[in-house]
KOLSE-579635 format. One record per residue (C-alpha): y negated, z, x negated. Coordinates in Angstrom, 2 decimals, padded with zeros to 5 digits. Example, Ala and Ser with C-alpha at 12.3 -4.5 7.8 and 13.67 -1.06 7.14 Angstrom:
! KOLSE-579635
<py=004.50 pz=007.80 px=-012.30>
<py=001.06 pz=007.14 px=-013.67>
//
This chain:
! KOLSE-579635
<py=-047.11 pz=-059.05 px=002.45>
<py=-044.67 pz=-056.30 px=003.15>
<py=-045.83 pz=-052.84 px=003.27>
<py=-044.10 pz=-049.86 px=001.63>
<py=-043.57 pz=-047.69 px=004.09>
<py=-043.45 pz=-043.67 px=003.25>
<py=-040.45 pz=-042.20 px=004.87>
<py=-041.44 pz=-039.69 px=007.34>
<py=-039.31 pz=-036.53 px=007.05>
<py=-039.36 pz=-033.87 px=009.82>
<py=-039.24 pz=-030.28 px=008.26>
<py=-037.25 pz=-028.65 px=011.08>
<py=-034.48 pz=-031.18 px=011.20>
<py=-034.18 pz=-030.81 px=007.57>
<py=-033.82 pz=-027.63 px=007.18>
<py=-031.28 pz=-027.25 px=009.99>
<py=-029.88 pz=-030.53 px=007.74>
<py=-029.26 pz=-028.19 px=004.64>
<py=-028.13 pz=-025.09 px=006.44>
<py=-025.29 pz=-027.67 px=007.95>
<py=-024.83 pz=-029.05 px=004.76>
<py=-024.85 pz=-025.61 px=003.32>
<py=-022.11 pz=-024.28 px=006.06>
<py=-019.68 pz=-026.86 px=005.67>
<py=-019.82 pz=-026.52 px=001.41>
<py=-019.06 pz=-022.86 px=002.13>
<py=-016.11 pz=-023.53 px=004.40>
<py=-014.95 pz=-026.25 px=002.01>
<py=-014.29 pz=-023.39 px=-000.66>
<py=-011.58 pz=-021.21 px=-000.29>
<py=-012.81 pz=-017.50 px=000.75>
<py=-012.78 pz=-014.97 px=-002.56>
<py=-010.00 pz=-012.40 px=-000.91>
<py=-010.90 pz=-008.91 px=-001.34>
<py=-009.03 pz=-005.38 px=-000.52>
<py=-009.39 pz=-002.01 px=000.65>
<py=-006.61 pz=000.73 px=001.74>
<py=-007.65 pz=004.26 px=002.62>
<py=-005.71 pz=006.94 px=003.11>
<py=-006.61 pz=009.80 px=005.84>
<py=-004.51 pz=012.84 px=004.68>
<py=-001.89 pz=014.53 px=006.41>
<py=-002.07 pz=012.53 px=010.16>
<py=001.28 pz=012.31 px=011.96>
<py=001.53 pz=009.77 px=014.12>
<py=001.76 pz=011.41 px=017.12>
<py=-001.55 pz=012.66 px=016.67>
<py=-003.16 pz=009.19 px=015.94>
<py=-001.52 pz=007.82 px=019.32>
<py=-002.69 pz=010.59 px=021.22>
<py=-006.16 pz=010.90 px=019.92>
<py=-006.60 pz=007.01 px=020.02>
<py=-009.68 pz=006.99 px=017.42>
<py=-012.05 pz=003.82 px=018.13>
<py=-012.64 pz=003.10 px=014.28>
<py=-008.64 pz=002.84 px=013.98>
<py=-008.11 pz=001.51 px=017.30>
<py=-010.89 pz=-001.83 px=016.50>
<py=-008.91 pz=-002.06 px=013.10>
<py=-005.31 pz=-002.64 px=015.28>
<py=-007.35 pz=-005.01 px=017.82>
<py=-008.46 pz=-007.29 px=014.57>
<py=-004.19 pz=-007.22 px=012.93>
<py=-001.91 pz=-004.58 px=014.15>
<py=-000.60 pz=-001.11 px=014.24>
<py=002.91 pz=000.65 px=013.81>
<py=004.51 pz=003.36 px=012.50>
<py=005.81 pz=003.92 px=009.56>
<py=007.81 pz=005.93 px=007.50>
<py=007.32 pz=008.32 px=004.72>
<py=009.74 pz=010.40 px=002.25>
<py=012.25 pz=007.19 px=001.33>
<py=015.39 pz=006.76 px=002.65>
<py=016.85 pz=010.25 px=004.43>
<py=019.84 pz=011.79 px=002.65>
<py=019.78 pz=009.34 px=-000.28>
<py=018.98 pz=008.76 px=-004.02>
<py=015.60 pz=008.30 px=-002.74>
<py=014.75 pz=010.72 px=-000.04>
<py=011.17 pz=011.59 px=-001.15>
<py=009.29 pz=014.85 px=-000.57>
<py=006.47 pz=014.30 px=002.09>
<py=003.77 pz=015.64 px=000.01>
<py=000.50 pz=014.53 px=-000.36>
<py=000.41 pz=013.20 px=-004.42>
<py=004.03 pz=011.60 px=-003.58>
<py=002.89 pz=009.49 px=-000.54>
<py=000.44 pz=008.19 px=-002.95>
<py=002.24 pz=006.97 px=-005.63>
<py=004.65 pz=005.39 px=-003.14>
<py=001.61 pz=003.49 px=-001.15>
<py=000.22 pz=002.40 px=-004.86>
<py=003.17 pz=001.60 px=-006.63>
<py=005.30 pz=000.45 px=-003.53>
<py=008.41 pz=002.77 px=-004.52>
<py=009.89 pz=006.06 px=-003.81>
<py=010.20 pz=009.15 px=-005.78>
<py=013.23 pz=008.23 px=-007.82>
<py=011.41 pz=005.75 px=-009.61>
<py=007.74 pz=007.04 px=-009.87>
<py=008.69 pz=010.16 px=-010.67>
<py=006.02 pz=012.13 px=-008.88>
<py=007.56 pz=015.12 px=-007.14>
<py=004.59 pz=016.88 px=-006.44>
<py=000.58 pz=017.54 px=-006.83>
<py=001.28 pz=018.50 px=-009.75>
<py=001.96 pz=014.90 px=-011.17>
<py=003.38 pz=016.00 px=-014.18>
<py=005.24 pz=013.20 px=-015.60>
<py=004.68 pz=010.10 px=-013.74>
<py=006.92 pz=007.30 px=-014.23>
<py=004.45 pz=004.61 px=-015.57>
<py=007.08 pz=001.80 px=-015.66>
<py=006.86 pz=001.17 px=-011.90>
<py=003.30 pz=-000.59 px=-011.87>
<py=000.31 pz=000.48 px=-009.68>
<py=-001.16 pz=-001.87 px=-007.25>
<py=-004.07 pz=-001.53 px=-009.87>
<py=-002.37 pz=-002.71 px=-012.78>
<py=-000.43 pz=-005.19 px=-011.73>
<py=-004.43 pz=-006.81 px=-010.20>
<py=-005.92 pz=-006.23 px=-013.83>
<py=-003.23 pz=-007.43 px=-016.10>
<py=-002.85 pz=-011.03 px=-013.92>
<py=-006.93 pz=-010.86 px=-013.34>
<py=-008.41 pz=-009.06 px=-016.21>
<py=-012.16 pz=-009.95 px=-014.50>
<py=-011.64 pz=-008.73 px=-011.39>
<py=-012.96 pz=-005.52 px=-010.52>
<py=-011.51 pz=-001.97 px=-009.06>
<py=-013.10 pz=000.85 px=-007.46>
<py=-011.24 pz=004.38 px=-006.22>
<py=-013.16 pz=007.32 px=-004.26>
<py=-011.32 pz=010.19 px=-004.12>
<py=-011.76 pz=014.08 px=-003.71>
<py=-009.22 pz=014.46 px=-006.00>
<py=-009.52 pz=013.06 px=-010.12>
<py=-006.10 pz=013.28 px=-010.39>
<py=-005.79 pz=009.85 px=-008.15>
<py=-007.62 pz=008.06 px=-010.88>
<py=-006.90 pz=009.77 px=-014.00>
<py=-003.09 pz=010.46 px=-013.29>
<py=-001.74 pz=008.41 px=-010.80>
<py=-003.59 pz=004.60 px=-011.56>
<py=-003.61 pz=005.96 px=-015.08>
<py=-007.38 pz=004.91 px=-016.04>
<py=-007.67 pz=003.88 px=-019.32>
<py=-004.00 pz=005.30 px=-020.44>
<py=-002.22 pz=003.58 px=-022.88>
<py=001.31 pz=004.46 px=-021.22>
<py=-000.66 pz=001.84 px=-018.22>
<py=-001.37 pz=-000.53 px=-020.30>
<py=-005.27 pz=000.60 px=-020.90>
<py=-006.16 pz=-000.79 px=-017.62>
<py=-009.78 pz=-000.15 px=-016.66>
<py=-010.75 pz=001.30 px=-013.24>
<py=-014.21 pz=-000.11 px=-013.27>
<py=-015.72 pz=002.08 px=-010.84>
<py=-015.41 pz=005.55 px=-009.76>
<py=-016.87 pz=008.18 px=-007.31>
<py=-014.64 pz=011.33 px=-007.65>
<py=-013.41 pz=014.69 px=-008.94>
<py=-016.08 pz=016.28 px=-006.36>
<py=-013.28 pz=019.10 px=-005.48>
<py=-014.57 pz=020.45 px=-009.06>
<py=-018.30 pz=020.26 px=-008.30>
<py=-018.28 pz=023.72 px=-007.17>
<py=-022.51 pz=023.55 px=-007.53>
<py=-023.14 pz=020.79 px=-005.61>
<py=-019.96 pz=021.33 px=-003.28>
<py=-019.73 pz=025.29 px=-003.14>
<py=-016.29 pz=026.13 px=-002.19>
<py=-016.02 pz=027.99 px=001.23>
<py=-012.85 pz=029.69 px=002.98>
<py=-013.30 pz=027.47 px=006.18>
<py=-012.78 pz=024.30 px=003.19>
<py=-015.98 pz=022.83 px=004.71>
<py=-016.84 pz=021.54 px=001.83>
<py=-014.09 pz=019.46 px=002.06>
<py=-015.75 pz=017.64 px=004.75>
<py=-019.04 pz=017.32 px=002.93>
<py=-017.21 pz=015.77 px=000.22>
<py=-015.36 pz=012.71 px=002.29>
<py=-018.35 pz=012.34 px=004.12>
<py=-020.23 pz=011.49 px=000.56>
<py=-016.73 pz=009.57 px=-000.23>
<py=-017.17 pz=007.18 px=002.42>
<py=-021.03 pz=006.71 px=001.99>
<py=-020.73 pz=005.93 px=-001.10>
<py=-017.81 pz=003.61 px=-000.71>
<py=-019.18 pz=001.68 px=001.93>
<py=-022.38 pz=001.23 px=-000.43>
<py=-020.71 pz=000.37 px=-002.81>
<py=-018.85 pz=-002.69 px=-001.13>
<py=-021.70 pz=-003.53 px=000.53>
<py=-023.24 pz=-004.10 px=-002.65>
<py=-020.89 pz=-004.73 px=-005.91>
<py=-017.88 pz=-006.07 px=-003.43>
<py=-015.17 pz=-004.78 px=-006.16>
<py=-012.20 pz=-006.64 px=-005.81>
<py=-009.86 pz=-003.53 px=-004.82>
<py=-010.84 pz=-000.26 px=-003.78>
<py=-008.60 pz=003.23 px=-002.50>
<py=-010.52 pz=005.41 px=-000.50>
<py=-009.21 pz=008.67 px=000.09>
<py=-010.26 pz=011.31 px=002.74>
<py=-008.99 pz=014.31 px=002.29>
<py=-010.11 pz=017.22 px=005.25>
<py=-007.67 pz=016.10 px=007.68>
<py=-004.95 pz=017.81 px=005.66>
<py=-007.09 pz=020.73 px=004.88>
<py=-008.12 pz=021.53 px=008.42>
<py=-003.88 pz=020.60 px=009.60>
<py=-003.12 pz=023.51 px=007.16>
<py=-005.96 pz=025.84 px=008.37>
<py=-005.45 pz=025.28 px=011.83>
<py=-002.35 pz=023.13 px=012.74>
<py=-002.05 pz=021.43 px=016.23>
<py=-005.20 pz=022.38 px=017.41>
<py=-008.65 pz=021.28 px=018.76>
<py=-010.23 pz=021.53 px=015.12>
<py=-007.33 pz=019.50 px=013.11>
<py=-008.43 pz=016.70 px=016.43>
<py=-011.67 pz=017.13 px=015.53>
<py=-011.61 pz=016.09 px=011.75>
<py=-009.24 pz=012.93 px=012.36>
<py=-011.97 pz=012.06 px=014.57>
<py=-014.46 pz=012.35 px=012.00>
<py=-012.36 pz=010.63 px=009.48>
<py=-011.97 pz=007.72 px=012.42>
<py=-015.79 pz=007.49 px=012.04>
<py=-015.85 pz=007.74 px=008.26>
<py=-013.19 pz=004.66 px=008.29>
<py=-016.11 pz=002.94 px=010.62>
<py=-018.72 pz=003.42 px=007.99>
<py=-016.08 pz=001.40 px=005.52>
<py=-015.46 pz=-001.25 px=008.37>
<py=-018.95 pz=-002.21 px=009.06>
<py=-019.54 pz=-002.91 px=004.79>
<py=-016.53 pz=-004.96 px=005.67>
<py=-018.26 pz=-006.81 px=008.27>
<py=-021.48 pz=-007.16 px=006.23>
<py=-019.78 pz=-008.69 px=003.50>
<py=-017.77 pz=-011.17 px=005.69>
<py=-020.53 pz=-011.95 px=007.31>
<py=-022.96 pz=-012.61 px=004.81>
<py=-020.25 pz=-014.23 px=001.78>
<py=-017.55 pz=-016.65 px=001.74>
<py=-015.27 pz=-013.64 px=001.74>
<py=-012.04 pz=-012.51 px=003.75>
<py=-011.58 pz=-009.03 px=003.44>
<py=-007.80 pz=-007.25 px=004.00>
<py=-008.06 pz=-003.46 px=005.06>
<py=-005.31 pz=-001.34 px=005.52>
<py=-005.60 pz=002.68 px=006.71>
<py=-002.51 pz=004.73 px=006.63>
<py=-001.78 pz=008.27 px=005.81>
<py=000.68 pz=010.13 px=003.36>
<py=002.61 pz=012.29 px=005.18>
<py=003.13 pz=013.97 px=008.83>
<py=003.36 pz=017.96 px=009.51>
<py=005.88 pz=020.31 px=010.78>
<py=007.07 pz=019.64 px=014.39>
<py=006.68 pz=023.94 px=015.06>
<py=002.85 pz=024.54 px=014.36>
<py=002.02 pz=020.94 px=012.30>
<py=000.61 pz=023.31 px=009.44>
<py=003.05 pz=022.86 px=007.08>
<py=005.25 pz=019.63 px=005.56>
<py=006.90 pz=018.17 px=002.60>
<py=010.44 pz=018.40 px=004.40>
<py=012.48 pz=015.67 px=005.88>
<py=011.78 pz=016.22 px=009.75>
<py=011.04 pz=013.59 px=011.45>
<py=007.22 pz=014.32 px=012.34>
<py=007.03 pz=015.27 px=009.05>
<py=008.12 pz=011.64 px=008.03>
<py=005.97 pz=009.93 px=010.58>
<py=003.11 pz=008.33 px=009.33>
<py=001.66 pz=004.64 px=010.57>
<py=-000.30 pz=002.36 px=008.82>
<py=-003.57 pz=000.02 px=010.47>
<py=-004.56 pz=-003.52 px=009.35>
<py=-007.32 pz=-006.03 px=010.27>
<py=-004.67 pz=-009.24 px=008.68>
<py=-003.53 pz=-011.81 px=010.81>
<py=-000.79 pz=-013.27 px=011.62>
<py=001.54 pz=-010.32 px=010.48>
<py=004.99 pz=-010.73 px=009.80>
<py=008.10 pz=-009.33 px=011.32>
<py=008.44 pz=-006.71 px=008.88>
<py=005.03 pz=-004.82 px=010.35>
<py=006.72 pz=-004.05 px=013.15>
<py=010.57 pz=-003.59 px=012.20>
<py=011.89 pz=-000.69 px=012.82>
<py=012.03 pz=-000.11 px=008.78>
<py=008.09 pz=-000.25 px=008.58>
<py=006.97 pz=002.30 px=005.57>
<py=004.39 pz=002.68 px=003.45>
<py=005.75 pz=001.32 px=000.44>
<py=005.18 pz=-002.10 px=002.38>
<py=001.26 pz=-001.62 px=001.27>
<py=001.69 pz=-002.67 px=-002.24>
<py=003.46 pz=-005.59 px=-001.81>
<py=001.53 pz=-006.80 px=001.01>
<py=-001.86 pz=-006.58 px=-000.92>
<py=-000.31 pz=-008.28 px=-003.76>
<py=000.79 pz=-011.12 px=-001.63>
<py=-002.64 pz=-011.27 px=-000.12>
<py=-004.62 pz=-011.07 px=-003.57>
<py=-002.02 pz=-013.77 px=-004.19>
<py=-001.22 pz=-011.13 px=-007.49>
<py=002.03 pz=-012.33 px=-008.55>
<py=004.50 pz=-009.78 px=-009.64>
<py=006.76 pz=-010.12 px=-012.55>
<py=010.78 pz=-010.76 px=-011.55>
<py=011.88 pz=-007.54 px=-013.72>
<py=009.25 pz=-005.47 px=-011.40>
<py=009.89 pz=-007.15 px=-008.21>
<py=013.22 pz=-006.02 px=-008.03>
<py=012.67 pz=-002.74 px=-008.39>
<py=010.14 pz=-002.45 px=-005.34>
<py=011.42 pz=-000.65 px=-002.04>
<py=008.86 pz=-001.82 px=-000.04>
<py=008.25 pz=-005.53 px=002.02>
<py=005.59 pz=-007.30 px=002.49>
<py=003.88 pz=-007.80 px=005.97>
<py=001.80 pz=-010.64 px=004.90>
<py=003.25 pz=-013.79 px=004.59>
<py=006.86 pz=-015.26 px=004.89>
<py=009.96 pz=-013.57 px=004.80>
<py=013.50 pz=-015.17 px=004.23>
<py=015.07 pz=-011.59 px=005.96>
<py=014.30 pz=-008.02 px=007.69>
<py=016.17 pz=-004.78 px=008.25>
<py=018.45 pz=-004.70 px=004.88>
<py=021.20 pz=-002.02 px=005.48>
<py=023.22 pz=-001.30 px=001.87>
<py=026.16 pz=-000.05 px=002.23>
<py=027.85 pz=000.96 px=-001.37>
<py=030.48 pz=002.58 px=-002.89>
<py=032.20 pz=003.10 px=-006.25>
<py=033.68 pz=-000.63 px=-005.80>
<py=032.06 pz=-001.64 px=-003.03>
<py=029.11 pz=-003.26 px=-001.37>
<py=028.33 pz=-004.19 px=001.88>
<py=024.69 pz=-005.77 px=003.30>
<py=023.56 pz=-006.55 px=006.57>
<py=020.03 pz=-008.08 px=006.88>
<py=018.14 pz=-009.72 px=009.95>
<py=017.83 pz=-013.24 px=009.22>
<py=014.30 pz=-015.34 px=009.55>
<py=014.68 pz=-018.04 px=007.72>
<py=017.40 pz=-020.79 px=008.06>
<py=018.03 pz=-022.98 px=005.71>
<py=018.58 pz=-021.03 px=002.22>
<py=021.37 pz=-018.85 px=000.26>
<py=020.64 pz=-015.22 px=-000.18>
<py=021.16 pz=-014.05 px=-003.53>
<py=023.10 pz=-011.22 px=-004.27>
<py=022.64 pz=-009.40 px=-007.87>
<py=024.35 pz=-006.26 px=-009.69>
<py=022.80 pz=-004.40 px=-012.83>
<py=025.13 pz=-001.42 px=-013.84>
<py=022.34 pz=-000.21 px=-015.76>
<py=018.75 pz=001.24 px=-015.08>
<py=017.14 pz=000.62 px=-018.74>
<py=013.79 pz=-000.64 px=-016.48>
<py=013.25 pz=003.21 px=-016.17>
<py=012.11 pz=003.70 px=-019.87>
<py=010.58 pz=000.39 px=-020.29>
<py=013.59 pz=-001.56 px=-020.56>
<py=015.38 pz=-004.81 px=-019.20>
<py=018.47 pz=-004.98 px=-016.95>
<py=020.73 pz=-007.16 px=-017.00>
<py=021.77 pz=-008.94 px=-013.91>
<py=024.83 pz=-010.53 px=-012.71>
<py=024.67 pz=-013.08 px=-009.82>
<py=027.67 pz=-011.55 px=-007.58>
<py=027.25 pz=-014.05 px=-004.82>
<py=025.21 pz=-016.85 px=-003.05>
<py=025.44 pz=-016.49 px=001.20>
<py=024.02 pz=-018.03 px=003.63>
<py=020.84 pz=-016.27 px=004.91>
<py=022.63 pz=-017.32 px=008.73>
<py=025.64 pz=-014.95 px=007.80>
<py=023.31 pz=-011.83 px=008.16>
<py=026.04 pz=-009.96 px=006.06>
<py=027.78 pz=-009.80 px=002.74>
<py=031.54 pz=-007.74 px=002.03>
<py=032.60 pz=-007.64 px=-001.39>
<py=034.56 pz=-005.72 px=-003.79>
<py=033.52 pz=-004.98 px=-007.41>
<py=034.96 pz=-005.45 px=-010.36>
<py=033.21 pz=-003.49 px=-012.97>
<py=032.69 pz=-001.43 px=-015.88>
<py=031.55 pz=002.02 px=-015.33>
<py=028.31 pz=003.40 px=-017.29>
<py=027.81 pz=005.96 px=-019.50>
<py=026.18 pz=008.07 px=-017.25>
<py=028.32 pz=008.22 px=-014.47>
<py=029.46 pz=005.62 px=-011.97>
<py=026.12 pz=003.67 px=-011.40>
<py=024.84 pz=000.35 px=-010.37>
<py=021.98 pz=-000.99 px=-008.66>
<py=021.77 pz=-004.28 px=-006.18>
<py=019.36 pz=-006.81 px=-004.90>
<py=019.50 pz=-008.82 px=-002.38>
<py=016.90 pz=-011.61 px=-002.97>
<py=015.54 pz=-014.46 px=-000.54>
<py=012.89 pz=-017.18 px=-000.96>
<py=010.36 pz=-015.04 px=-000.09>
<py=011.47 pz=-011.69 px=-000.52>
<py=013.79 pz=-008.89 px=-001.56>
<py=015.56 pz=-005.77 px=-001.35>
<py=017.35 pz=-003.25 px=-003.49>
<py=019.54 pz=-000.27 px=-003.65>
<py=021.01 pz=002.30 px=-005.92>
<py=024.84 pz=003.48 px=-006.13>
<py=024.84 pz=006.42 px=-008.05>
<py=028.51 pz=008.41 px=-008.23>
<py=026.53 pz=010.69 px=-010.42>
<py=022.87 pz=011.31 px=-010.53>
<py=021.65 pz=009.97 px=-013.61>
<py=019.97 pz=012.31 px=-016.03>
//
């Protein structure tokens, strides 16, 4: 008679069993993508090559570094003060000041129509969660537009900020050292924060590099404090690291700063010089496009490229309107140049892809402004090869003055411009 035998199981080898097991379930799901962009205040980019900050420097060894440029398009429609509360609204909404609206810190009347980064996350993902820590409430309150019905009541979920009016815990000095204790408690906190709750976007802004560039200018203090904010952007890094280590997450940081300073004592900007227009942005993502490192690099690239990586789709009314490219990703073309006139248009572009038609649209009216739809005509179909379109126009003229605006629209992305004969009121 047969015996039943007891199978003999040998604890080790089973437990290294299940932590295989375990492994290859984990790899089998897709990673939950997650993002964080922090802006350093008031860095040009001569001053981040120079210094060559560690933090910054392990961020470019992970996905790349390049300049980039600030204040929209020089001598145009949509050249763009290089002020701090501008820069932002371009890096969040991924458009110059012509559209958002903000001309200043004062952020009087901004231009809610042009969708935050934040908004456009919530409204596709309702149950995915945002985080900003800022100095400055205005960020939250005025810019993302927190619970504001003109942004469509989007939550931000959670917040650590409006510290610059804690004047008891954060006494206000003349030296604006409290400035430093304050973005030293903004990047604690952030990196607890991810290390714990993992929100699905977060902005983290630091802002005592611009105090101390005002204070002091090009000087060994102004190095000093982009070298602490280097180390602050470490704390933020390593929560990164913890996370990715520890979840089935993949994690897309990107560091970049809103403006540059004067090229005379770098103490002063919001003009159109060229330092002043410098800035540069970091990123741990890999592979990265060709439009990272074209010569057109700016930092209303940033939206786009976290949508595309938080795989947030933007709406075809919206997408046209954004100025910036995405670095993540494919692109059917680089380097747009418009050139337009009253009944004229002429684009060059880079080609990347090979095999597609460009399209080429014309609205002669900017209703999108107030909340409104455009109307678009399909001008032409050309072969992304061609790397250029000539064309006349045949058109009616608006109301407002001799207007129209054009896109130029690939597979994978797109590009626009404004003709305006007349600004428009």
């Amino acid at each position: 008679m047969l015996q039943k035998i007891k199978p003999v199981i040998h604890i080790p080898f089973l437990a290294s069993f299940l932590l295989l097991a375990f492994n290859c379930a984990s790899q089998a799901q897709p990673k939950t993508r997650k993002a964080v962009f922090i802006i350093a205040d008031g860095i040009p980019a001569d001053v981040i090559e120079k210094l060559d900050p560690p933090q910054l420097r392990a961020v470019a060894a992970e996905g790349g570094y390049t300049r980039a440029y600030v204040g929209g398009k020089k001598g145009t429609y949509s050249q763009t003060p290089t002020i701090s509360a501008v820069g932002y609204n371009s890096v969040l909404t991924g458009t110059w000041v012509n559209k958002h609206n903000v001309w200043d810190n004062d952020i009087a009347a901004p231009n809610y129509s042009y969708y935050t980064i934040f908004r456009y996350l919530k409204e596709q993902y309702p149950a995915k969660k945002t985080a900003i820590f800022s100095t400055w409430l205005d960020n939250r309150t005025k810019l993302v537009g927190d619970r504001l019905a003109a942004t469509g009541n989007i939550p931000v979920d959670y917040h650590f900020d409006g510290m610059e009016l804690d004047t008891i815990n954060y006494p206000h000095d003349k030296q604006g050292e409290y400035l430093d204790k304050i973005d030293e408690a903004v990047a604690r906190r952030a990196a607890e924060y991810i290390k714990s709750d993992a929100p699905d976007l977060s902005w983290v802004y630091l802002e005592h590099t611009d105090d101390l560039g005002h204070a002091f200018g090009d000087s060994p203090r102004f190095y000093e404090s982009v070298k602490v904010a280097d180390k602050r952007i470490g704390y933020i890094r390593e929560a990164i690291r913890q996370r990715q280590q520890q979840y089935n997450e993949e994690w897309l940081l990107v560091v970049t700063t809103d403006h540059g300073r004067d090229a005379k004592t770098g103490k002063g900007h919001g003009g159109q010089s060229d330092r002043e227009r410098d800035s540069w942005i970091f990123t741990n993502y890999k592979p990265l496009n060709a439009a990272f490192n074209a010569p057109q690099a700016s930092v209303v690239d940033i939206m786009p490229s976290i949508a595309r990586f938080m795989d947030i789709t933007v709406p075809v009314e919206n997408a046209r309107e954004v100025d910036g490219t995405p670095f993540i990703g494919e692109l059917s073309f680089t380097d747009p140049v418009f050139t337009t006139g009253p009944s004229s248009l002429k684009i060059t572009w880079k080609p990347i892809t090979t095999n597609e038609k460009l399209k080429v649209w014309v609205s002669w009216s900017n209703a999108f402004k107030n909340g409104g739809k455009d109307e678009y005509l399909l001008l032409q179909e050309v072969p992304v090869n061609a790397g250029q379109l000539n064309r006349r126009l045949n058109a009616p003229i608006s109301a407002s003055g001799s207007f129209y605006k054009v896109v130029l629209e690939g597979k994978y992305n797109r590009a626009n411009s404004w003709y305006e004969g007349k600004r428009l009121q």
